[in-house]
MINUPA-570541 format. One record per atom (N, C-alpha, C, O, CB): residue in one letter; z, y, x. Coordinates in steps of 0.001 Angstrom, whole numbers, plus 500000, padded with zeros to 6 digits. Atoms other than C-alpha are relative to their C-alpha. Glycine has a CB too. Layout:
# MINUPA-570541
+------+--------+--------+--------+
! rest !      z !      y !      x !
+------+--------+--------+--------+
!    A !      Z !      Y !      X !
...
+------+--------+--------+--------+
This chain:
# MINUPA-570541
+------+--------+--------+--------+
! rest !      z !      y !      x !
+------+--------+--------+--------+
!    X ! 501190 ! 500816 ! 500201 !
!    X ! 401073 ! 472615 ! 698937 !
!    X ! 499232 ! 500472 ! 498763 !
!    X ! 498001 ! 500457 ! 498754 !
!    X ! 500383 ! 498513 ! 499862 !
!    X ! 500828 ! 499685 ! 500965 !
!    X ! 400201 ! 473822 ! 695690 !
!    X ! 499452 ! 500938 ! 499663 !
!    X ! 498516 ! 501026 ! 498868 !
!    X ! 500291 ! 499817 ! 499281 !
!    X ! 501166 ! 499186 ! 499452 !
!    X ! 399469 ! 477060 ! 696962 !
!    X ! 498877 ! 500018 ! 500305 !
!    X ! 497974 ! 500665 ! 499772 !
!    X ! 500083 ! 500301 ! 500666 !
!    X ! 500847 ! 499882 ! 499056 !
!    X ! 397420 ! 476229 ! 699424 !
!    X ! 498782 ! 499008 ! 499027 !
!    X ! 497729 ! 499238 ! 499620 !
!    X ! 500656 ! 499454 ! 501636 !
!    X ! 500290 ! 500356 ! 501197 !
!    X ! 395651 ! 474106 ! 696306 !
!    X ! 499192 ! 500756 ! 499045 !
!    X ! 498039 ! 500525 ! 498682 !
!    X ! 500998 ! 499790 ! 499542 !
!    X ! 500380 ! 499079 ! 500902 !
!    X ! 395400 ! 476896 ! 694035 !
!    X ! 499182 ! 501447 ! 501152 !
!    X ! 498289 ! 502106 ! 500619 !
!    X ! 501604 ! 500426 ! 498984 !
!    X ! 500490 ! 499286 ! 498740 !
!    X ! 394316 ! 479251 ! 697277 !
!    X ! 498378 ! 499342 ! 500148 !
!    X ! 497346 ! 500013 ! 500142 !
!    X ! 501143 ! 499613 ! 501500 !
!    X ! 501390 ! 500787 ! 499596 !
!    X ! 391385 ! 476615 ! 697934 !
!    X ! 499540 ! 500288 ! 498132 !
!    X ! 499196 ! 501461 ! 498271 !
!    X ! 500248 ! 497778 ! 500795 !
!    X ! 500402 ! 499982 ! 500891 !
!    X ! 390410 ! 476770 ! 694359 !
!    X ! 499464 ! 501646 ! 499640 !
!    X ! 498337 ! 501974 ! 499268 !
!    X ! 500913 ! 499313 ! 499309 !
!    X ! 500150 ! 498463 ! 500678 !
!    X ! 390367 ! 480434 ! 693451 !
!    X ! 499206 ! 501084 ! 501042 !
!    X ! 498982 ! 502273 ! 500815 !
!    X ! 501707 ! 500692 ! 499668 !
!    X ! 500784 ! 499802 ! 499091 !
!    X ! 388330 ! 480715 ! 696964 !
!    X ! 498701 ! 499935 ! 499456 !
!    X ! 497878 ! 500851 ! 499417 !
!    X ! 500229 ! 499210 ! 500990 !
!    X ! 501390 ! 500578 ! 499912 !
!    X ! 385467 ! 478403 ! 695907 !
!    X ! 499542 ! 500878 ! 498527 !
!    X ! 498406 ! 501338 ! 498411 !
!    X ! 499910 ! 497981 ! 499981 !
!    X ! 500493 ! 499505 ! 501334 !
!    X ! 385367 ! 479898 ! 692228 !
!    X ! 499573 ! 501566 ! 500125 !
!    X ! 498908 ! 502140 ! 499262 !
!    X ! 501205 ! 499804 ! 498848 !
!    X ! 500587 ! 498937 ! 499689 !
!    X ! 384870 ! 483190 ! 693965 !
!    X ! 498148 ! 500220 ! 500572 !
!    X ! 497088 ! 500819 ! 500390 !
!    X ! 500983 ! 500345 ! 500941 !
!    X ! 501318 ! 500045 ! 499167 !
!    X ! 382362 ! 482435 ! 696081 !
!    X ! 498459 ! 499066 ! 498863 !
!    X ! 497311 ! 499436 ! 499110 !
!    X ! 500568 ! 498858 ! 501766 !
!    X ! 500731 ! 500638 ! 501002 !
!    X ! 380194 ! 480337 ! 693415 !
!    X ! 498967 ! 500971 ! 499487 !
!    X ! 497794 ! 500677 ! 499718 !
!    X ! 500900 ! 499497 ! 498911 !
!    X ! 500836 ! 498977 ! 500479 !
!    X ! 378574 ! 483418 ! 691778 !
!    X ! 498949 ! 500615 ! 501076 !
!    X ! 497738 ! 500807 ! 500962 !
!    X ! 500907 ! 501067 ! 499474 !
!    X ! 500788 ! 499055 ! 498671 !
!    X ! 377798 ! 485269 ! 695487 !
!    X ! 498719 ! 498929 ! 500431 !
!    X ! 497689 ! 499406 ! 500907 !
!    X ! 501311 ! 500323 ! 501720 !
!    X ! 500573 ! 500955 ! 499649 !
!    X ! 376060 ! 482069 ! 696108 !
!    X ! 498457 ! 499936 ! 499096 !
!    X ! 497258 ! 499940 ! 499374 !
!    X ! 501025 ! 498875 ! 499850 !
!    X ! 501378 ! 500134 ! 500762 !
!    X ! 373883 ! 481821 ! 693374 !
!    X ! 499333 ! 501462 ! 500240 !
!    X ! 498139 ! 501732 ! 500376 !
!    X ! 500209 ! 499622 ! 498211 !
!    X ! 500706 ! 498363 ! 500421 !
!    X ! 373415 ! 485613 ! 693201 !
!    X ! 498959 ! 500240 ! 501449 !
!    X ! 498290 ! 501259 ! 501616 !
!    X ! 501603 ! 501652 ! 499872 !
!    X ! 500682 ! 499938 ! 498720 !
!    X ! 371730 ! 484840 ! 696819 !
!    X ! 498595 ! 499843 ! 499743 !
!    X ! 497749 ! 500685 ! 500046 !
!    X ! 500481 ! 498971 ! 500979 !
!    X ! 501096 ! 500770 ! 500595 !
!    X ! 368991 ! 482778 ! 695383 !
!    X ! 499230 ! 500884 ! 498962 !
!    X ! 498775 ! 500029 ! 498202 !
!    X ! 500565 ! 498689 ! 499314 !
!    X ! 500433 ! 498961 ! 500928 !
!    X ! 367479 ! 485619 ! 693061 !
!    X ! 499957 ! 500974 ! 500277 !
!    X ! 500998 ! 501596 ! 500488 !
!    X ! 500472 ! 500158 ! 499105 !
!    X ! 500475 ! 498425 ! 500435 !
!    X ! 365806 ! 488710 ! 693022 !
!    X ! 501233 ! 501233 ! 499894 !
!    X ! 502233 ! 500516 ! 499894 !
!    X ! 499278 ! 499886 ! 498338 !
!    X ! 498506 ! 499567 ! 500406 !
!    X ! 368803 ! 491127 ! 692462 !
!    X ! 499562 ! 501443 ! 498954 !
!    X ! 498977 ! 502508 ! 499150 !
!    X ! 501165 ! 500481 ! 501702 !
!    X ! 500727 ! 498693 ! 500879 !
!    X ! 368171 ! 493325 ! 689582 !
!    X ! 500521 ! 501640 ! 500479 !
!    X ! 501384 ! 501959 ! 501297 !
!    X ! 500511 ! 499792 ! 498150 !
!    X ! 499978 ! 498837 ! 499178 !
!    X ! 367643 ! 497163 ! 689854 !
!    X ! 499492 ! 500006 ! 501153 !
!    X ! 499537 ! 501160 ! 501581 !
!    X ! 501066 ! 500399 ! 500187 !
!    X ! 500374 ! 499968 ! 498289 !
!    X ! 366305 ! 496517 ! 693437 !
!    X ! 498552 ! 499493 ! 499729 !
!    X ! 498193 ! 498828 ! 498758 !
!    X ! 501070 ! 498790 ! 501257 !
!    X ! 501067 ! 500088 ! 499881 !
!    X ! 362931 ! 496412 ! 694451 !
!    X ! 499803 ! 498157 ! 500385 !
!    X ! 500411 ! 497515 ! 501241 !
!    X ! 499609 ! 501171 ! 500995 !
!    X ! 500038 ! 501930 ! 499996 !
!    X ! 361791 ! 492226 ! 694010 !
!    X ! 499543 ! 499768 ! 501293 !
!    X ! 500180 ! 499038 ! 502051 !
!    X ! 498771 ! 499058 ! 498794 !
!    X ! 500512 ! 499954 ! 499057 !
!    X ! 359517 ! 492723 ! 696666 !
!    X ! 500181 ! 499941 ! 501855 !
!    X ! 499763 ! 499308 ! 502824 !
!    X ! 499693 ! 500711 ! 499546 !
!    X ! 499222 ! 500112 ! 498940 !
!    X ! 361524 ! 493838 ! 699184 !
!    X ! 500696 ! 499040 ! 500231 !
!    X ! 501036 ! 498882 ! 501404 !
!    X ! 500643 ! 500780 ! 500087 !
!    X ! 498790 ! 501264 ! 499954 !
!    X ! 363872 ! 490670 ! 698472 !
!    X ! 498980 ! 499145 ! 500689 !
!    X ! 499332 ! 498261 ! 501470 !
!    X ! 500754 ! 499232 ! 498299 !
!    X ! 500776 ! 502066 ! 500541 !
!    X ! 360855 ! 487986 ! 698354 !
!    X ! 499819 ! 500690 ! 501603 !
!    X ! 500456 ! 499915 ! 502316 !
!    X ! 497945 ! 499236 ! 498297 !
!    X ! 500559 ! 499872 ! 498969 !
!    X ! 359615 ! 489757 ! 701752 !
!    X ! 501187 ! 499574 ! 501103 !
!    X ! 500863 ! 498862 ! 502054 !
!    X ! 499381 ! 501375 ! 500038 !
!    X ! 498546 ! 500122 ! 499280 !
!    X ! 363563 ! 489638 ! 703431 !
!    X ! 500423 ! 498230 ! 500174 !
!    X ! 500940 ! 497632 ! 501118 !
!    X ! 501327 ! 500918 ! 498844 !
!    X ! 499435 ! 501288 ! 500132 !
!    X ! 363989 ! 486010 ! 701873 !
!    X ! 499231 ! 499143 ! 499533 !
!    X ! 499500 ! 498469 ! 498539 !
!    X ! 501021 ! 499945 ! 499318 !
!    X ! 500826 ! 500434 ! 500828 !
!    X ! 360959 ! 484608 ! 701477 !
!    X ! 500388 ! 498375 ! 499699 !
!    X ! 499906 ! 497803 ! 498721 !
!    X ! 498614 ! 500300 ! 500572 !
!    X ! 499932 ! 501744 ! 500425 !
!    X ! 362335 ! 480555 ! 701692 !
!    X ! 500734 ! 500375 ! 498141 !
!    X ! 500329 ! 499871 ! 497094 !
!    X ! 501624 ! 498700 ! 501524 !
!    X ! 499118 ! 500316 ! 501226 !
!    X ! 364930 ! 481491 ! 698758 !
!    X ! 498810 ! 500695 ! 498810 !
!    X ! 498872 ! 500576 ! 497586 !
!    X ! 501861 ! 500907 ! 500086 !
!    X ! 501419 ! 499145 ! 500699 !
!    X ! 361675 ! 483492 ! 697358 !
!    X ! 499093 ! 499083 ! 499131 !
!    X ! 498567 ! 499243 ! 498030 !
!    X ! 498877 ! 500632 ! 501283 !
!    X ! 501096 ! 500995 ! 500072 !
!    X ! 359683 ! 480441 ! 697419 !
!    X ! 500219 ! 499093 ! 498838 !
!    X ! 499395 ! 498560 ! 498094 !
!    X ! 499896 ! 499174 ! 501294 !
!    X ! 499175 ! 501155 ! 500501 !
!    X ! 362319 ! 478315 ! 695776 !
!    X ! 500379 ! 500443 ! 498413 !
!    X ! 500245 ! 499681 ! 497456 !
!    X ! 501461 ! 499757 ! 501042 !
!    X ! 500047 ! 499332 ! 501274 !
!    X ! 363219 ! 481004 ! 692821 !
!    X ! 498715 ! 499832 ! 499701 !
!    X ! 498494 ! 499433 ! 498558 !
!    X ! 500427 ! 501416 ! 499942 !
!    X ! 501793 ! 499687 ! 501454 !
!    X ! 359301 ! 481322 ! 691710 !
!    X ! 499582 ! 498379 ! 499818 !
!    X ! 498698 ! 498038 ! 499032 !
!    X ! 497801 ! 501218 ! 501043 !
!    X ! 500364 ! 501338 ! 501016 !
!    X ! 359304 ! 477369 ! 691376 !
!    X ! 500547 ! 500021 ! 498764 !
!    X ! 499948 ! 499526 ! 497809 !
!    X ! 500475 ! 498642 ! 500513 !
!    X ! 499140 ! 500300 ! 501304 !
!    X ! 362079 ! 477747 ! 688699 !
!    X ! 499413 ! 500939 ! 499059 !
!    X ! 499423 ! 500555 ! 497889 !
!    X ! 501684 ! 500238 ! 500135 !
!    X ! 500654 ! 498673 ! 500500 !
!    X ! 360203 ! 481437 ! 687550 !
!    X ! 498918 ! 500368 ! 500054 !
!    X ! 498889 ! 501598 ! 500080 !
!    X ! 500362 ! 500890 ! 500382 !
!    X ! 501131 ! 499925 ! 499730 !
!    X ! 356743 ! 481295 ! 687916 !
!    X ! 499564 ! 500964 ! 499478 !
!    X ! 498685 ! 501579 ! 500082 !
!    X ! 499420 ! 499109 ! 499819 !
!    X ! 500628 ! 498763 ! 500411 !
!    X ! 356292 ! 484145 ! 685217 !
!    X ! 500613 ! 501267 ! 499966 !
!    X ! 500418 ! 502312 ! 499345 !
!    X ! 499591 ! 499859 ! 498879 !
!    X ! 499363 ! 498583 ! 498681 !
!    X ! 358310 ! 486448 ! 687318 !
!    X ! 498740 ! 500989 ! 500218 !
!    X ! 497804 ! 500457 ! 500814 !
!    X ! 500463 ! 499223 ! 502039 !
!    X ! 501284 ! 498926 ! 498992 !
!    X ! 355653 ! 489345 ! 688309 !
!    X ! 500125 ! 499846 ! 501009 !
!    X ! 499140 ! 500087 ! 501707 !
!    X ! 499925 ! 501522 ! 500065 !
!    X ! 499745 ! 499861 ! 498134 !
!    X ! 357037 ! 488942 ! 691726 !
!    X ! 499224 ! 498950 ! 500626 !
!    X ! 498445 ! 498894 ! 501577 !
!    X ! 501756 ! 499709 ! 500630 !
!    X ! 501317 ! 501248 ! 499609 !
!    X ! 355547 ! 485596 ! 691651 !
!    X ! 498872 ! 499865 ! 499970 !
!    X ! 498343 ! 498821 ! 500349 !
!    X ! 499914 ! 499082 ! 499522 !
!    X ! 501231 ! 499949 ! 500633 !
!    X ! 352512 ! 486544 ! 690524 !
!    X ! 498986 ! 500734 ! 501442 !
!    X ! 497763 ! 500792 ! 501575 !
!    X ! 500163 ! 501040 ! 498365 !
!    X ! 500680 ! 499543 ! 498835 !
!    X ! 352168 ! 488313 ! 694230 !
!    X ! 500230 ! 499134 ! 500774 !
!    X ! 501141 ! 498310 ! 500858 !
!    X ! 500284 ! 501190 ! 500526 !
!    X ! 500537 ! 501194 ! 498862 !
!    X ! 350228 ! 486645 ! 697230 !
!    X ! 501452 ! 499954 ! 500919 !
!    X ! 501811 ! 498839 ! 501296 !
!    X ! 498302 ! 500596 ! 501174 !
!    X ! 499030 ! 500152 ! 498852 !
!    X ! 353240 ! 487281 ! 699554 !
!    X ! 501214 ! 498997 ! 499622 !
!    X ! 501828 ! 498543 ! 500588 !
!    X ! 500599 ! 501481 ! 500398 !
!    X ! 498949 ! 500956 ! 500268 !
!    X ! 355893 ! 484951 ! 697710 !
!    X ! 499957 ! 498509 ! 499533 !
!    X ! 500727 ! 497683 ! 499045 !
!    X ! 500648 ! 500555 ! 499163 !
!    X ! 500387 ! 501152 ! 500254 !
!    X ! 353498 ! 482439 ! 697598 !
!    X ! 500670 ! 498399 ! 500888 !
!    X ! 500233 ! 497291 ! 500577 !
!    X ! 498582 ! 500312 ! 500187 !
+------+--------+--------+--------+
């Protein structure tokens, strides 16, 4: 049981980062290409980042 405990835990604390790292731009990589691929999570980053350059283009409006 306390495996399967520490198993569920050391799952979610993995996955936590990949999650957020979804929601953002991914540095080194072209922004553009992201906001165009993902534009809802696009939409949702340039509320929190508005003085992003990426935001600053018509397409991630």
């Amino acid at each position: 049981m306390m495996r399967l405990i520490f198993a569920s835990l050391t799952a979610m604390m993995i996955s936590i980062p990949v999650a957020l790292a979804g929601d953002a731009p991914p540095e080194g990589e072209d922004a553009l290409t992201w906001c165009e691929a993902n534009e809802d999570a696009c939409a949702t980053w340039c509320e929190s980042n508005p003085e992003a350059e990426i935001c600053k283009e018509p397409e991630c409006d």
